[in-house]
LUMTOR-414431 format. One record per residue (C-alpha): x negated, y, z; residue number from 1. Coordinates in nm, 3 decimals, padded with zeros to 5 digits. Each point is the difference from the previous one (the first is absolute). Example, Ala and Ser with C-alpha at 12.3 -4.5 7.8 and 13.67 -1.06 7.14 Angstrom:
BEGIN
(pt (-01.230, -00.450, 00.780), 1)
(pt (-00.137, 00.344, -00.066), 2)
***
This chain:
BEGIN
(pt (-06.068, 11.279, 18.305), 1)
(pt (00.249, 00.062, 00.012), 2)
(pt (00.033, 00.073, 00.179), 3)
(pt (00.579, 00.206, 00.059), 4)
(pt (00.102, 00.336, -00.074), 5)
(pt (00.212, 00.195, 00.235), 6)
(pt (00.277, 00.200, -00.237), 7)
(pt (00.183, 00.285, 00.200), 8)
(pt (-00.047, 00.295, -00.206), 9)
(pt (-00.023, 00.066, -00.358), 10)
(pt (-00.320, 00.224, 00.057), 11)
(pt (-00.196, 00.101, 00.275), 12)
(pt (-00.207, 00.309, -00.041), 13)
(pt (-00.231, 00.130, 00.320), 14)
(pt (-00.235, 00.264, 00.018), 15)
(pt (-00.259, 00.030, 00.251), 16)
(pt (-00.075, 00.404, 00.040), 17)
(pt (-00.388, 00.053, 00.042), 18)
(pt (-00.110, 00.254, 00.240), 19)
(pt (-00.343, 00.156, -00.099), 20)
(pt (-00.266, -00.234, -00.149), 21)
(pt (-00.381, 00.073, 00.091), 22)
(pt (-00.211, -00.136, -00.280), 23)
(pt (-00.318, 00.174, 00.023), 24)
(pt (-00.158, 00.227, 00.271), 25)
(pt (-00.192, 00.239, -00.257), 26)
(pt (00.267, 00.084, -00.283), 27)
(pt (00.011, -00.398, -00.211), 28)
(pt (00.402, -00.103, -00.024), 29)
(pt (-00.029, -00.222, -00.246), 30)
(pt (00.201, -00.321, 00.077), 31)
(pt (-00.109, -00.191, -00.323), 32)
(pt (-00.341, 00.026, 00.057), 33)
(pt (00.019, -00.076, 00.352), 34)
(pt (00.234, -00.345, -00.052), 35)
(pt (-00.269, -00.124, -00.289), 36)
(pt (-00.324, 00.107, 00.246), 37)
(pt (00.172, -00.213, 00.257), 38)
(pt (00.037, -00.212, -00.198), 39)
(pt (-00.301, -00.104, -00.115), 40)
(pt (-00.138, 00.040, 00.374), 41)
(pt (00.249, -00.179, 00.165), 42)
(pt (00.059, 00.240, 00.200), 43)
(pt (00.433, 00.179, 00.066), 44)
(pt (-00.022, 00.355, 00.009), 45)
(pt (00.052, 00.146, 00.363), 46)
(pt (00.286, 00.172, -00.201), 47)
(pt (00.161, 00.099, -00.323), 48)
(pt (00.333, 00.154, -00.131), 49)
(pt (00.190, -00.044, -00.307), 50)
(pt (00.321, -00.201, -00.107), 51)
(pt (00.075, -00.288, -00.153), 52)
(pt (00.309, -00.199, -00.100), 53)
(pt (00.030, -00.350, 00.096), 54)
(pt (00.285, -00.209, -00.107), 55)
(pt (00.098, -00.382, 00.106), 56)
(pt (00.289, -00.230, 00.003), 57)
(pt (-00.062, -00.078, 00.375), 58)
(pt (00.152, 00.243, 00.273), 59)
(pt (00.337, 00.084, 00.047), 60)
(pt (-00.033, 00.098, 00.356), 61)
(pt (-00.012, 00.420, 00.001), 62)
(pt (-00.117, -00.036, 00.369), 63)
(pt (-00.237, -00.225, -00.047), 64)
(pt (-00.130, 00.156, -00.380), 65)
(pt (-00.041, 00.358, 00.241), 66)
(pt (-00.175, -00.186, 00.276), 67)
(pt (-00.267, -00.138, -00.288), 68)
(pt (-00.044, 00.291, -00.156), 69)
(pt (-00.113, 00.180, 00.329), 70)
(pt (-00.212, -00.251, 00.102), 71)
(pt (-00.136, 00.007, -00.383), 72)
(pt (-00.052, 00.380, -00.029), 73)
(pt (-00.190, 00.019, 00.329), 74)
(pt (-00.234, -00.251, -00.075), 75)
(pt (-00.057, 00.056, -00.378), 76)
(pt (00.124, 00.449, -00.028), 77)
(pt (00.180, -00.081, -00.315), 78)
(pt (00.330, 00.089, -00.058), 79)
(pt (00.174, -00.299, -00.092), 80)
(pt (00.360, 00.023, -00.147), 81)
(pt (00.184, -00.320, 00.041), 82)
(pt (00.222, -00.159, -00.288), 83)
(pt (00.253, -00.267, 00.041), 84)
(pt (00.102, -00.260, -00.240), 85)
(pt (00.222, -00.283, 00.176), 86)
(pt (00.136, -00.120, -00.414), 87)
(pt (-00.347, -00.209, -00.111), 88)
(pt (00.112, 00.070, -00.351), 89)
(pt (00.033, 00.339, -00.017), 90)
(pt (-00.331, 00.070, 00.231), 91)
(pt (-00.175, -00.205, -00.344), 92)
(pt (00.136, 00.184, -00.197), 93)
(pt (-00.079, 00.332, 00.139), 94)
(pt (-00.359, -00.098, 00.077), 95)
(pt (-00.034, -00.161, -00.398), 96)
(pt (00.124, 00.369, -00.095), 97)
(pt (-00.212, 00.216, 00.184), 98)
(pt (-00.306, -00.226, 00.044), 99)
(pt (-00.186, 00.219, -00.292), 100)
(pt (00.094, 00.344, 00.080), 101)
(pt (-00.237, 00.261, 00.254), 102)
(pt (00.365, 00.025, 00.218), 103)
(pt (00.015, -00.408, 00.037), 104)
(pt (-00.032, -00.065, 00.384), 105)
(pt (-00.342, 00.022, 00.140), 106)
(pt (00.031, -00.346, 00.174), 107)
(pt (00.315, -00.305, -00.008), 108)
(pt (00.046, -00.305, 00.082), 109)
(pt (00.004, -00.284, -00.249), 110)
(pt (-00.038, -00.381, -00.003), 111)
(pt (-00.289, -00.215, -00.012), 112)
(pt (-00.099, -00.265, -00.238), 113)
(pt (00.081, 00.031, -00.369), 114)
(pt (00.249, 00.327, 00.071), 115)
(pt (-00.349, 00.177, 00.154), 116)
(pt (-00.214, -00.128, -00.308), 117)
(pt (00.202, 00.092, -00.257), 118)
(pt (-00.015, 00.385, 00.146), 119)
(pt (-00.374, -00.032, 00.049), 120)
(pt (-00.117, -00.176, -00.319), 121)
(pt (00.235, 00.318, -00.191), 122)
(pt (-00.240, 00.278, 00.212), 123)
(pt (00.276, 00.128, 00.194), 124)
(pt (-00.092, -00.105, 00.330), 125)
(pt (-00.369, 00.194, 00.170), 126)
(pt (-00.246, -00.258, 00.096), 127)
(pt (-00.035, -00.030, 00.361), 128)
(pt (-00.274, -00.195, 00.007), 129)
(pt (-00.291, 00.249, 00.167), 130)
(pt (00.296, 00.103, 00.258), 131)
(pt (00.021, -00.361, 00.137), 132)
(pt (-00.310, 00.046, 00.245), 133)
(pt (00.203, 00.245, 00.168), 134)
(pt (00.340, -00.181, 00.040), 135)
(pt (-00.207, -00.268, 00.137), 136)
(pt (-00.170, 00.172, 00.265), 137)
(pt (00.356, 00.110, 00.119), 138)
(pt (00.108, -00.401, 00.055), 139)
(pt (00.087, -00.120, -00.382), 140)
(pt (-00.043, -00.327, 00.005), 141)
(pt (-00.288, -00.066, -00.310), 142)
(pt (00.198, -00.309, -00.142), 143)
(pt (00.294, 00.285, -00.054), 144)
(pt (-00.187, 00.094, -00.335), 145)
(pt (00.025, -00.306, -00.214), 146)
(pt (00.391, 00.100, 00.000), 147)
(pt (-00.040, 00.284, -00.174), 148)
(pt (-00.348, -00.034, -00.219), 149)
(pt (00.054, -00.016, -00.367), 150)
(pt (-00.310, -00.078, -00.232), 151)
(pt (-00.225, 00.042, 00.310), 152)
(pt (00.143, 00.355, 00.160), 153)
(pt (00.218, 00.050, 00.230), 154)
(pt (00.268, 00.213, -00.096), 155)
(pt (00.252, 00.032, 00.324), 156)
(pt (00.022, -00.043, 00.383), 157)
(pt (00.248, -00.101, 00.230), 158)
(pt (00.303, 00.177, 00.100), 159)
(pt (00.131, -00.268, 00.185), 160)
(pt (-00.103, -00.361, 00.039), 161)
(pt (00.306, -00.271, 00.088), 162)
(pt (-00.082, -00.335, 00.117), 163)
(pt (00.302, -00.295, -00.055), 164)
(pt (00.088, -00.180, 00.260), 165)
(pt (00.326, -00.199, 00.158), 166)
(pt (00.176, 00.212, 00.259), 167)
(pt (00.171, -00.164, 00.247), 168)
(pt (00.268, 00.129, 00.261), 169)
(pt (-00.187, -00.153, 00.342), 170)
(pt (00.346, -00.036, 00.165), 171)
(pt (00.136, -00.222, -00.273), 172)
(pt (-00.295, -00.206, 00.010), 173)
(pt (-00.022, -00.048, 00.359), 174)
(pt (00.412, -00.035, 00.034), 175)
(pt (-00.050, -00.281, -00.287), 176)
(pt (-00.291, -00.185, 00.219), 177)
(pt (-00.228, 00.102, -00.316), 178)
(pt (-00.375, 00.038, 00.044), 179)
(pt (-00.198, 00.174, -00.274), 180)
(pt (-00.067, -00.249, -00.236), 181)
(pt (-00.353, -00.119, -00.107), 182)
(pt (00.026, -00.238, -00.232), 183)
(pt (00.260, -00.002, -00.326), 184)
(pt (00.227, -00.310, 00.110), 185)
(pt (00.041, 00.202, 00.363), 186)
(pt (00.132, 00.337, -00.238), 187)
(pt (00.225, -00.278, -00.153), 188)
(pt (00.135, -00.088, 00.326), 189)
(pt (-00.017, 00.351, 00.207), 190)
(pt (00.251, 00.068, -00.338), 191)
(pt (00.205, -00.305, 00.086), 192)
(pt (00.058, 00.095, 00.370), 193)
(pt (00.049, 00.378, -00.062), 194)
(pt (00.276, -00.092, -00.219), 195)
(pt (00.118, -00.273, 00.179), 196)
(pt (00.051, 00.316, 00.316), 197)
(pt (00.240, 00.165, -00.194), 198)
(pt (-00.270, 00.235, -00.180), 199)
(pt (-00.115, 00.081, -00.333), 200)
(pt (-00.356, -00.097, -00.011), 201)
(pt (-00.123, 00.199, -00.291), 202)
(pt (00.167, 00.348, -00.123), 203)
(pt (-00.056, 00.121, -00.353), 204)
(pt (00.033, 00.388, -00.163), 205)
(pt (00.187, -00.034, -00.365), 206)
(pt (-00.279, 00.238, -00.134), 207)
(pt (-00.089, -00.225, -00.321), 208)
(pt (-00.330, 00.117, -00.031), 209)
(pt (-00.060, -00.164, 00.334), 210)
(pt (00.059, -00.322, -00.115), 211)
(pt (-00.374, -00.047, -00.042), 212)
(pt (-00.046, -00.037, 00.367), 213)
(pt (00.110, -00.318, 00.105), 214)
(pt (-00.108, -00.195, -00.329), 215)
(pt (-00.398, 00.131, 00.072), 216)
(pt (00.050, -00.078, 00.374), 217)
(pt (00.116, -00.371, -00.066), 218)
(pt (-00.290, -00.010, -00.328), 219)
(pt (-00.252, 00.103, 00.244), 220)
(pt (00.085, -00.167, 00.289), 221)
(pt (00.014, -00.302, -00.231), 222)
(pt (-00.362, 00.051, -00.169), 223)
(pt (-00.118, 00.366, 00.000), 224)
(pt (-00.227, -00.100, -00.350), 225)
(pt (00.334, -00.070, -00.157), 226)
(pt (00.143, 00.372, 00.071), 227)
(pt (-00.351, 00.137, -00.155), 228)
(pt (-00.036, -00.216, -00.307), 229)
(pt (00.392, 00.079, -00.093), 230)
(pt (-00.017, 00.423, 00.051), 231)
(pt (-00.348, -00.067, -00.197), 232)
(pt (00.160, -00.287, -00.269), 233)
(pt (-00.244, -00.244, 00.088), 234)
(pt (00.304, -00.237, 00.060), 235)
(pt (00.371, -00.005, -00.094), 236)
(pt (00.312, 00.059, 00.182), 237)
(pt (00.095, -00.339, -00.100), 238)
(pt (-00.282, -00.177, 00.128), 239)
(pt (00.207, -00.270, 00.213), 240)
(pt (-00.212, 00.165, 00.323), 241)
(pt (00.249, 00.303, -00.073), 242)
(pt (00.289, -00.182, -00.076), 243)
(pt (-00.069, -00.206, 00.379), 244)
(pt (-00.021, 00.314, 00.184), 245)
(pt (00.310, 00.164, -00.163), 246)
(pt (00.160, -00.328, 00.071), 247)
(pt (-00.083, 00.050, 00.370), 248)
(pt (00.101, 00.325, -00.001), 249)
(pt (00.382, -00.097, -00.165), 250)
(pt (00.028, -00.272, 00.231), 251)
(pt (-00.025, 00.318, 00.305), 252)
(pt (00.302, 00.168, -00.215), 253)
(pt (00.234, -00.308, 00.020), 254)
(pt (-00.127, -00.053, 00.382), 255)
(pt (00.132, 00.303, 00.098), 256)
(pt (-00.302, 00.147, 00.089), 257)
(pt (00.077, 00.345, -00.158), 258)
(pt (00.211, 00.258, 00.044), 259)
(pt (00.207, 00.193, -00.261), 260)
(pt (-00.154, 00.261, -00.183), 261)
(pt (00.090, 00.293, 00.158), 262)
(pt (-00.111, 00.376, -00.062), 263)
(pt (-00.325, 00.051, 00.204), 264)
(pt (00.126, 00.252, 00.289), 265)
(pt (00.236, -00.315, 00.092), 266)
(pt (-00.233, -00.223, -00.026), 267)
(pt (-00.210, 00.206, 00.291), 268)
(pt (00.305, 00.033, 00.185), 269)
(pt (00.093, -00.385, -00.005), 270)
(pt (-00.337, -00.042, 00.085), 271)
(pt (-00.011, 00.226, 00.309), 272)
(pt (00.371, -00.182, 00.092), 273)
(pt (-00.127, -00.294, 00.006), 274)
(pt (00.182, -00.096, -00.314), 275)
(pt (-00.270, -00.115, -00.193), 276)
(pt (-00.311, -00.123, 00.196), 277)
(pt (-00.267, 00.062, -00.258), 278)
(pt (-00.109, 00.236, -00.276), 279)
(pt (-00.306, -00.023, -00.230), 280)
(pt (-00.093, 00.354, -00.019), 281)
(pt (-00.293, 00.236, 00.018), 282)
(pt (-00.126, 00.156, 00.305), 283)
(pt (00.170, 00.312, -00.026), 284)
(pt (00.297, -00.186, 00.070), 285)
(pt (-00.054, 00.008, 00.331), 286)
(pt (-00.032, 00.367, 00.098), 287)
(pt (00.329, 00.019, -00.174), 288)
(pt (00.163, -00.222, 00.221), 289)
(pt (-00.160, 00.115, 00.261), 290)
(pt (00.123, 00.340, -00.078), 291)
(pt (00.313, -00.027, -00.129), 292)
(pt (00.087, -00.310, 00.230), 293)
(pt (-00.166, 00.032, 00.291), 294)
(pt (-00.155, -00.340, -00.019), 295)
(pt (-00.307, 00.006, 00.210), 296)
(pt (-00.343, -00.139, -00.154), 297)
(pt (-00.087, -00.337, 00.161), 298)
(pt (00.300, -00.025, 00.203), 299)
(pt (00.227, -00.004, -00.292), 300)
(pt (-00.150, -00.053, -00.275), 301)
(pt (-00.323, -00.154, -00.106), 302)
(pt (-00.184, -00.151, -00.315), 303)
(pt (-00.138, -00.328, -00.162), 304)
(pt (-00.141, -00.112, -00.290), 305)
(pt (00.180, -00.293, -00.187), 306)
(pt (-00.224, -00.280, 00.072), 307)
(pt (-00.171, -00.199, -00.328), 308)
(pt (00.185, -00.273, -00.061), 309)
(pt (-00.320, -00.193, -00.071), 310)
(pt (-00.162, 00.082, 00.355), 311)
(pt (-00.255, 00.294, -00.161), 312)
(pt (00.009, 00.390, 00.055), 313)
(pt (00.287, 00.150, -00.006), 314)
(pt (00.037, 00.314, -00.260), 315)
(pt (00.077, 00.341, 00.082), 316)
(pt (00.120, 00.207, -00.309), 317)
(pt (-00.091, 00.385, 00.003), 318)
(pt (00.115, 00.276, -00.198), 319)
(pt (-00.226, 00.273, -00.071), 320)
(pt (00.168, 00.289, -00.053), 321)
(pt (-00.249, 00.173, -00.223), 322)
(pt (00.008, 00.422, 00.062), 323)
(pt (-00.199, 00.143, -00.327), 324)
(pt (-00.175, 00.380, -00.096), 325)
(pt (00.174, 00.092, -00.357), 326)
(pt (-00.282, 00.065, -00.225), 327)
(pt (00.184, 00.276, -00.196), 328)
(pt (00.134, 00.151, 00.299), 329)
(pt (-00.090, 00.350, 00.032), 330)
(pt (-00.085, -00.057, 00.377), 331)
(pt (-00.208, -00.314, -00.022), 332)
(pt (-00.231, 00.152, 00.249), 333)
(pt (00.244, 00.100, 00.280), 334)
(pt (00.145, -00.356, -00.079), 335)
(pt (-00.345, -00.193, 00.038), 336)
(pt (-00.091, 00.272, 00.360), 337)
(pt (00.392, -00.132, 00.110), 338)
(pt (-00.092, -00.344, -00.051), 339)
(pt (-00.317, 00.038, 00.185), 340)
(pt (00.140, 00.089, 00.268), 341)
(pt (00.332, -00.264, 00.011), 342)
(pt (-00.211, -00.303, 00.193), 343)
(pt (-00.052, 00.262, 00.281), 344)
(pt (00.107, -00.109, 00.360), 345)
(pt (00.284, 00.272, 00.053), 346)
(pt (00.142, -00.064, -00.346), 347)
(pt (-00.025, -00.384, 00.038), 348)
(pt (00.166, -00.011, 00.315), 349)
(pt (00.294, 00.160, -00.137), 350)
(pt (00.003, -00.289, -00.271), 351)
(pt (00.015, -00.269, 00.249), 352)
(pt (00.235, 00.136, 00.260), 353)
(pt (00.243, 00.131, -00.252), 354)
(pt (-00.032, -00.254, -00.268), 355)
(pt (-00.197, -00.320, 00.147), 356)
(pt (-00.231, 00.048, -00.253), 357)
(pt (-00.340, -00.002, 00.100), 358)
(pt (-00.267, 00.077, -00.248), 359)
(pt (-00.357, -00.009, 00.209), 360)
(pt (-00.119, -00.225, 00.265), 361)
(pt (-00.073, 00.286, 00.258), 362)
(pt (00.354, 00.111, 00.072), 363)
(pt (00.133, -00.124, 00.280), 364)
(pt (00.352, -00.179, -00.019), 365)
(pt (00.239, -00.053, 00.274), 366)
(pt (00.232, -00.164, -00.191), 367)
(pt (-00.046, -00.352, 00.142), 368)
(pt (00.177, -00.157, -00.253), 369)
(pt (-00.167, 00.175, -00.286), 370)
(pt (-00.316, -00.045, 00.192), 371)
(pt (00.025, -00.349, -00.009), 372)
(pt (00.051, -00.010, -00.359), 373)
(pt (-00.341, 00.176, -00.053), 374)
(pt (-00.170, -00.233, 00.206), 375)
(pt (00.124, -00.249, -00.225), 376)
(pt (-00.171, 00.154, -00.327), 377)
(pt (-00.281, 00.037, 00.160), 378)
(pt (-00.029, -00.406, 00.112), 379)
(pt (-00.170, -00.115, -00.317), 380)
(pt (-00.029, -00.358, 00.195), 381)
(pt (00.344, -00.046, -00.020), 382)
(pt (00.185, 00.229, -00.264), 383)
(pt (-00.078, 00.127, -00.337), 384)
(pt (00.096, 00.318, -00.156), 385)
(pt (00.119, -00.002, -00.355), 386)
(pt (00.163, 00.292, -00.233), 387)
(pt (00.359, -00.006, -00.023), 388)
(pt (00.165, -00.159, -00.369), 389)
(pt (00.110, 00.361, -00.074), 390)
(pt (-00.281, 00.168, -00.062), 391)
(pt (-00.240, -00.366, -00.048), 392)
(pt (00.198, -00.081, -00.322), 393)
(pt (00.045, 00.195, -00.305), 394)
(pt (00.273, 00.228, -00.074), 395)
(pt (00.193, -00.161, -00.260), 396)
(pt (-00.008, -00.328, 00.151), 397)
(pt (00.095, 00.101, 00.330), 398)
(pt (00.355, 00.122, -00.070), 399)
(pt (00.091, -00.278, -00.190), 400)
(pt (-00.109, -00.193, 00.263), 401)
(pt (00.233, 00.205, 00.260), 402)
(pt (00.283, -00.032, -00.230), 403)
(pt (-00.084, -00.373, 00.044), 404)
(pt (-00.054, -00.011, 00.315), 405)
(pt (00.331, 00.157, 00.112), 406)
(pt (00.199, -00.210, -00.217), 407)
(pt (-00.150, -00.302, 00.165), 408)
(pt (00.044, 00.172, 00.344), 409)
(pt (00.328, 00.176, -00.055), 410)
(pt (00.188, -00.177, -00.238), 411)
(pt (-00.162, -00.380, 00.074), 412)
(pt (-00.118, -00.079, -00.363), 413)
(pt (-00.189, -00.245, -00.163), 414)
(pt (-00.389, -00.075, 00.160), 415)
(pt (-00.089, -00.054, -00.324), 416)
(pt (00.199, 00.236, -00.220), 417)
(pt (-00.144, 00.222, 00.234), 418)
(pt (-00.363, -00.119, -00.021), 419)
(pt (00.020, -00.038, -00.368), 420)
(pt (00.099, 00.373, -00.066), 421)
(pt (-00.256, 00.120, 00.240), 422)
(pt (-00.273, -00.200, -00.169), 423)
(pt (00.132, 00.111, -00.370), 424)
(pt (-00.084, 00.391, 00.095), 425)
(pt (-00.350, -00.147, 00.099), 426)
(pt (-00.040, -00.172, -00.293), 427)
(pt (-00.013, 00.329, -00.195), 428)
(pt (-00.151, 00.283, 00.307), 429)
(pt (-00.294, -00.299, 00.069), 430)
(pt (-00.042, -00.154, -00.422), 431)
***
């Protein structure tokens, strides 16, 4: 999923003092032993003490990194010291160089799909497997697992689960005469008359690693099979079905339907202007407008899933943000008693007010905006959920497929020059 990184300081480092930890009422303090008996019980300790580093690529916000932490030590009794990485390359790099050493962080967040296998076929990832019964007594959703099982065990859990959907600005739409569309030739016309009212209908971020996002949309919306047999190889990217749908999508380009590229704080505040009427973004998104903006969910801003073009289920992409126990890690144990203790309700609310992210189905969320997004997930009769192209293709092929992607977005080159180099990495990752 990928799930959009928020970069406003070069490192972030919190740490959450622990007042007095009661282990054991007759003289037993061990936390190890304690974490692995729970373990296998299914049981969380009442409490337990220690510290443990965890480091991610995911919050920038001080405020909101102390208000988690709290929340995190009062439900867990770890002391958890926060680590900040806003540059995705050098938070790789640090992880690849400590990943092996007792001092590597305890827990981090990484990436699902062939990122999280390659960690956990090499043994440096702890298998989570038996601690599963206990994240799903807390609200994780079961069907979370297949994300992150490699060879049959499951080697992460979710730090934060994003759900893609189109954003619109209500007051745009409504301004425009534009009901929510239901059908793919009404999206093609709700375009048409947003533009024709003086607004952009669709605003894009010039991140090229997000040029992934509208190509699975329109693949998906056009026949979901397609999107799985091309991460999977099954089928080419020059199949003609590809070359229709990218077709479709350059013939939105010279319509007019999309904005510039523009860095991604713009783009919010274009958005939240009225600028730009519609974003395809995850549901984080919306807290931030909310926040930063002071758009108010439901009233304006709300959500919709591009309709199919052929009529079936329209296709929700997720990213699983994966949050992993180092195996070397010299406090594996305080790690795996932390992450026991994440899906808890105090913790979990902090997730979705601060970061519309919303991990278990028993939190509440007033959010109506986000709300409705979560409603949609869970509407199997209508929607489908399907993992993100980031982490659903491998590595290799990915980037040179967001190198393609972005020239064809970016710099309007060739469909098939495009297609062609894309399907010439594939050749050789797929045989």
């Amino acid at each position: 999923m990928i799930q959009c990184l928020a970069k406003k300081t070069l490192s972030l480092i919190l740490v959450v003092f622990l007042m007095t930890g009661i282990l054991a009422a007759c003289g037993g303090g061990n936390t190890a032993g304690n974490a692995e008996n729970s373990a296998k019980t299914g049981n969380t300790p009442a409490q337990t003490s220690g510290k443990v580093e965890f480091w991610l690529d995911k919050l920038g916000d001080a405020e909101k990194a102390a208000r988690l932490s709290d929340a995190w030590k009062k439900d867990s009794g770890i002391d958890v010291v926060f680590t900040n990485y806003p540059d995705v390359a050098a938070y790789q790099t640090s992880i690849q160089q400590t990943i092996d050493d007792p001092g590597a962080p305890g827990l981090f967040t990484w990436w699902s799909g062939p990122q999280l296998e390659t960690l956990a076929k090499n043994g440096k990832l702890a298998d989570l497997t038996a601690e599963w019964d206990n994240y799903i007594a807390d609200g994780v959703s079961a069907d979370v697992k297949e994300a992150f099982t490699v060879d049959g065990k499951v080697y992460a859990a979710p730090y934060s689960l994003r759900y893609t959907s189109l954003l619109y600005n209500v007051k745009v739409f409504e301004a425009a005469g534009v009901a929510v569309p239901t059908t793919f030739d009404e999206f093609l016309d709700a375009c048409e008359k947003i533009k024709a009212s003086g607004v952009t209908p669709i605003g894009l971020k010039n991140d090229s690693w997000a040029s992934f996002i509208w190509f699975q949309q329109l693949i998906a919306a056009y026949d979901p099979q397609l999107y799985s047999d091309l991460c999977d190889g099954t089928k080419p990217y020059t199949d003609d079905a590809v070359k229709k749908v990218m077709a479709i999508w350059r013939e939105m380009f010279d319509k007019g339907y999309f904005g510039e590229p523009i860095v991604y704080s713009d783009l919010h505040k274009e958005f939240a202007t009225g600028v730009v009427a519609m974003m395809l973004e995850d549901s984080p998104t919306v807290t931030d407008l909310q926040s930063d903006y002071g758009m108010e969910p439901g009233t304006d801003i709300d959500a919709f899933v591009l309709p199919s073009m052929n009529g079936g289920k329209g296709t929700i992409f997720f990213e699983a943000s994966p949050i992993v126990v180092t195996e070397a890690s010299a406090s594996k144990e305080q790690a795996l008693a932390a992450l026991r203790s994440f899906y808890k309700p105090a913790t979990q609310t902090v997730m979705v007010n601060d970061h519309g992210i919303a991990n278990i189905s028993t939190i509440s969320v007033d959010n109506q905006t986000i709300r409705h997004i979560l409603d949609m997930t869970g509407d199997s009769a209508h929607y489908q959920l399907m993992l993100r192209f980031y982490e659903n293709t491998p590595e290799d092929l990915r980037n040179t497929a967001l190198d393609e992607l972005s020239r064809f977005m970016y710099s309007g080159a060739d469909i098939d020059d495009v297609l062609n180099a894309i399907q010439a990495k594939a050749d050789k990752v797929f045989g």
